[in-house]
N, C-alpha and C positions, 0 to 999 in steps of 0.2 A: 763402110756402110753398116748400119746398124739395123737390128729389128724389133721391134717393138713386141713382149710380151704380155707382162703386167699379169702373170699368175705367182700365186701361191707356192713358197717353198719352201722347205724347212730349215732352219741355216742352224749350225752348232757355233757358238760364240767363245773366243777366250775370255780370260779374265777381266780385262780390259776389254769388254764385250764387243769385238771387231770380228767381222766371219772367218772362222777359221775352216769352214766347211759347211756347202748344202746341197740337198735332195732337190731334183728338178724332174718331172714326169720319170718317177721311178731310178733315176742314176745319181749316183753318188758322185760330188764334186770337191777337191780339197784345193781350197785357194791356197797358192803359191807365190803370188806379192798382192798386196794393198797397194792400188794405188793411188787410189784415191780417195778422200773423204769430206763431207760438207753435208752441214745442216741447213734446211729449208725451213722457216719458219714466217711467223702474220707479220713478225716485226719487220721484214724485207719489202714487204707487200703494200707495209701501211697507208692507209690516205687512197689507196688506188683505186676502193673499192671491193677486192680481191680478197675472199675469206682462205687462206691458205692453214692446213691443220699444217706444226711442226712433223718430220721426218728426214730422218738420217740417210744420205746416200752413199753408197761404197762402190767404186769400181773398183773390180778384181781383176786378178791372171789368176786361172784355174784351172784343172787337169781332170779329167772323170777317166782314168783309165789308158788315155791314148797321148801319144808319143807329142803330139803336138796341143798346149795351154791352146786357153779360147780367154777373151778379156767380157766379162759380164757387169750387168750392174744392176746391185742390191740393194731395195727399198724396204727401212724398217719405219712402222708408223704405228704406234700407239700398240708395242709388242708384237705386232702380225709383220712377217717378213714376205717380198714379195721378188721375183726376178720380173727388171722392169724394160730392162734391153739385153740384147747380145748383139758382138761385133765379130764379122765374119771378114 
């Protein structure tokens, strides 16, 4: 089951700009695998009618401290990073 967030978070990127960690109401998270990743973009969309802006999507496995990872997922759009689900 999943929850639907869609705030604001702060993510630290590698090189290869993929999260290697982010800030979520106050706590600190260090993603642990990547699993996932896919771009959203107009050209998918085309012809549909559908003004869709481009943005990056990451699902994570990430740890904030505790003994058991949580799998989240990270929406980055025109520089601004957002937490857009969690799965519990």
């Amino acid at each position: 089951m999943t929850k639907r967030y869609r705030e604001p978070v702060e993510v630290v990127t590698t090189a290869s700009q993929q999260p290697a960690a982010f800030r979520w109401r106050g706590v600190e998270y260090r993603v642990v695998t990547v699993l996932g990743h896919w771009r959203e973009d107009a050209g998918y969309w085309a012809g549909g009618g559908i003004e869709v802006p481009q943005r990056d999507l990451w699902r994570v496995e990430a740890r904030n401290g505790t003994p058991a990872p949580g799998i989240y997922e990270l929406v980055c759009q025109d520089g601004a990073w957002r937490l857009d689900r969690v799965w519990d």
